[in-house]
C-alpha positions, 0 to 999 in steps of 0.5 A, spaced: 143 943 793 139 942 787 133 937 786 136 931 782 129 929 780 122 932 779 117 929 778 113 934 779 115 939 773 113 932 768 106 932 772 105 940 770 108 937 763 102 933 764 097 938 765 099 942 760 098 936 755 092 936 757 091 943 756 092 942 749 088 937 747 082 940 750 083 946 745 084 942 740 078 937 741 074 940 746 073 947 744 071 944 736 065 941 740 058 945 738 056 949 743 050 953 743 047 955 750 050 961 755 053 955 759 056 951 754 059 957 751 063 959 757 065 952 758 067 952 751 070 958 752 075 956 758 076 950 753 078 955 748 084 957 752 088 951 753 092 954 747 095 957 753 099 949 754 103 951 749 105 957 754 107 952 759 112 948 755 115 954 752 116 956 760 119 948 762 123 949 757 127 955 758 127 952 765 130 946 763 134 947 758 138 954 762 139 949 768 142 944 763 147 949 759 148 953 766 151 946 770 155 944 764 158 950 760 165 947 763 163 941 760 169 941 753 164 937 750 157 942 751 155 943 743 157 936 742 153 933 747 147 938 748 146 937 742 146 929 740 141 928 746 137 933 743 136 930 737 136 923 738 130 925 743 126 930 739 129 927 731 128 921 730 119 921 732 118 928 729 122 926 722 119 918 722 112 923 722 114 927 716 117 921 712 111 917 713 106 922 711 110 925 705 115 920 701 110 913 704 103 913 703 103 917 698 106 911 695 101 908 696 095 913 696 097 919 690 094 925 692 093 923 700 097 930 701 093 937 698 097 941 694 097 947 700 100 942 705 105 939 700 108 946 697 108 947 705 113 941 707 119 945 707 118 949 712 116 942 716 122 939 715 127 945 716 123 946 723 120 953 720 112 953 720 112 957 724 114 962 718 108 959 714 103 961 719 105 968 721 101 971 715 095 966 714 094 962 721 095 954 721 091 953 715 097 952 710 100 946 714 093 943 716 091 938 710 085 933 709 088 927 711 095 930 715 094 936 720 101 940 721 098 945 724 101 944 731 107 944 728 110 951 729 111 950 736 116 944 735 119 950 731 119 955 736 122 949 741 128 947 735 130 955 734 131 956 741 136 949 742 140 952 736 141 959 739 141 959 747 146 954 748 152 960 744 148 966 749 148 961 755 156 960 754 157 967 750 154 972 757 158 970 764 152 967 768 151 973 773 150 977 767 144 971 764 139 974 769 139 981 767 139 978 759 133 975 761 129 980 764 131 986 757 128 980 754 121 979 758 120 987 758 122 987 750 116 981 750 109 985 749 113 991 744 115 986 740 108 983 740 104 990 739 109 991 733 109 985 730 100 986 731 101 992 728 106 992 722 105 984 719 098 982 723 094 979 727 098 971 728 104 975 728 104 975 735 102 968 736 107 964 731 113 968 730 119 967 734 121 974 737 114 973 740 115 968 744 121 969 746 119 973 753 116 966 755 121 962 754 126 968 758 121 967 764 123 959 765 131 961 763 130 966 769 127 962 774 133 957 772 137 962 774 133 964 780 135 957 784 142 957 782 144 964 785 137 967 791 136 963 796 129 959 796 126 964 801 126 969 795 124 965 789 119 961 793 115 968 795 116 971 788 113 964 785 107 966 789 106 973 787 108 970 780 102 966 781 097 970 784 099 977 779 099 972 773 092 968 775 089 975 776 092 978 770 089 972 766 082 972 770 081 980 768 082 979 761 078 974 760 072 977 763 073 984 759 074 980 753 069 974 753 075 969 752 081 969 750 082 966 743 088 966 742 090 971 736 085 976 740 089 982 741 087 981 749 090 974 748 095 975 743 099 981 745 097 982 753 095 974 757 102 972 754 105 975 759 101 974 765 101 966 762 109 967 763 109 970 770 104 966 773 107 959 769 113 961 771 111 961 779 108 954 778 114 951 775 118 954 782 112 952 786 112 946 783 120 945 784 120 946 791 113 942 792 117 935 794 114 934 800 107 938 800 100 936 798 102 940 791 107 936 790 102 930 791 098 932 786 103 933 782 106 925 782 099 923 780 100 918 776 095 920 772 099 926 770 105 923 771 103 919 764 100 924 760 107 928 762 112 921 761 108 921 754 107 928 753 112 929 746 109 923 743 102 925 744 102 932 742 106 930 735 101 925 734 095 929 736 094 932 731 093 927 726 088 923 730 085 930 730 083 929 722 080 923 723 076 924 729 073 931 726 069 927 722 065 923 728 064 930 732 057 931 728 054 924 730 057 925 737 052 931 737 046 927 734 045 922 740 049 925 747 044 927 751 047 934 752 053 938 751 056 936 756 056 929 756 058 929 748 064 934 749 066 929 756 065 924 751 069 926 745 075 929 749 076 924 753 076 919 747 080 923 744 085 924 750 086 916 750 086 915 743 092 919 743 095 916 749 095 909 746 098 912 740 103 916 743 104 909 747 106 905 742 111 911 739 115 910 745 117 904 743 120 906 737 122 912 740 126 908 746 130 905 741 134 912 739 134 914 747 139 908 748 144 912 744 143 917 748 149 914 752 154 915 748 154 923 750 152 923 757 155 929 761 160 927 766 156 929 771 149 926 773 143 926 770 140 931 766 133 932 763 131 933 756 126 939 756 119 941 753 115 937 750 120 930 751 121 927 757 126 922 760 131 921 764 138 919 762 139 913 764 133 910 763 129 911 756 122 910 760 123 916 764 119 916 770 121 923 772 124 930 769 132 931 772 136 937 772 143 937 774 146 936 781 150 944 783 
């Protein structure tokens, strides 16, 4: 029987958004002393957040495609939901900062950015940085960067749903495994042959993350709980060591570093996926307590909201970090100081967005599934029949 709610993966689905804002704000900080670079250097790492949104989605998103392959109206109704909960915020975003305030504001948008933007609108800046990193979707005003991960997400909702309903479900598994062993060559080639963002922003290499979290869906649904608890625990323990090895050897782990790009993909993978697992079955122990914090369970519900909105804010407060510098006593007040205003302002940010997004959520009823609740996956959060979802669901088997 499987588990209809899940409060614990939107508590990882927090922490992972913490994750994040950690890289994106914390490790921008100033640092200068031996102490303050390692701490900016494990803040440099929350690049890996995004690894653990790619391992929930194909997670979620597997179970939700394996448990209504027999619905007659499984493209129709997989895909509606997905728009109507990943559209309307990310389209709002582009519409405003595109075709409205330059309007009002000529020149707001830089010539980079706005010769750039069809990628953003077709869900392929991932494309745009594969030669050049982030920086043609970064502005002065509007930031973008963070955008290509929403791609990867997308292209992985349009394609997964025809292979989960093309391969028989007890050939999915060793699918998913061909796909993770395929992960770290097609990184070396990728490094090799385009360069050295390749293998952080182009979709086949990031696949491999996203077979992780398809193959623990499978896991649930076909190995008794004592096998896939105990792989979780070893997943966790080779990927934490994995992970923990490469950093020390490497000084850090930036994320376009060889050691990062093309090798600490795969232990984030294993060791995600043992979490997520873990997590999964967590109802009733004191990880599963953690994890039902509210704390997390707010950053998780609104998750989507503040990851699109981040990087916008992220312009804004740049400009602040220099002053910030000039009157905290130390590093490590100014950079607590900085992210967690940050953290805030996003999340009032996002708070407000989910009254916008809530409106198309209702819509949502039109293609429920006819059987119960299902989650939306990734960065979203919801559950069917409430648009203030408080917890990630997954189909009862």
């Amino acid at each position: 029987m499987l588990r209809r709610r899940i409060a614990e993966l939107d508590g990882l689905r927090g922490i992972a958004i913490v994750l994040v804002l950690l890289v994106h704000f914390g490790a921008v900080y100033p640092a200068h002393a031996f102490g303050e670079r390692l701490v900016q250097s494990l803040m440099t790492v929350g690049w890996c957040g995004v690894d653990l949104f790619f391992v929930l989605s194909g997670f979620l998103i597997t179970g939700i495609l394996l448990d209504t392959r027999d619905d007659p109206s499984y493209f129709r109704k997989f895909f509606a939901r997905r728009v109507l909960r990943i559209f309307p915020l990310y389209y709002a975003v582009l519409i405003g900062a595109f075709l409205i305030v330059p309007v009002w504001v000529p020149g707001v948008v830089d010539d980079g950015l706005r010769s750039a933007q069809t990628s953003l609108w077709c869900y392929l800046s991932n494309l745009n940085s594969i030669v050049s990193g982030a920086a043609p979707m970064r502005g002065t005003v509007f930031n973008f960067a963070h955008f290509w991960s929403l791609a990867i997400e997308e292209q992985f909702y349009l394609i997964w749903p025809f292979v989960v309903i093309w391969v028989k479900p007890k050939w999915l598994p060793k699918l998913c495994l061909g796909l993770i062993l395929l992960g770290i060559p097609t990184r070396l080639a990728a490094y090799y042959w385009i360069g050295p963002f390749a293998p952080y922003y182009f979709t086949p290499c990031r696949v491999e993350t996203l077979a992780w979290g398809a193959l623990c869906a499978t896991m649930i649904r076909n190995q008794p709980q004592e096998y896939w608890g105990q792989f979780a625990r070893w997943a966790v323990a080779i990927g934490a060591t994995g992970v923990t090895t490469l950093f020390m050897a490497n000084g850090g782990l930036h994320f376009i570093a060889p050691a990062a790009t093309i090798w600490s993909q795969t232990f984030f993978a294993v060791a995600f996926s043992g979490c997520v697992l873990l997590a999964y079955d967590s109802e009733s122990t004191r990880l599963g307590s953690w994890l039902r914090w509210h704390v997390l369970q707010t950053l998780g519900k609104y998750s989507y909201g503040i990851y699109v909105m981040h990087g916008l804010l992220q312009v804004f407060l740049w400009q602040f970090v220099d002053d910030l510098v000039r009157v905290a006593p130390n590093y490590y007040v100014g950079v607590t100081c900085y992210v967690a205003a940050c953290g805030v302002g996003c999340l009032c940010l996002a708070r407000v967005t989910w009254e916008f997004e809530k409106m198309f959520l209702k819509l949502k009823s039109y293609f429920d599934y006819d059987t119960p609740e299902h989650q939306t996956p990734v960065l979203a959060i919801e559950t069917v029949n409430s648009p203030s979802g408080e917890a990630s669901t997954i189909q009862q088997a």
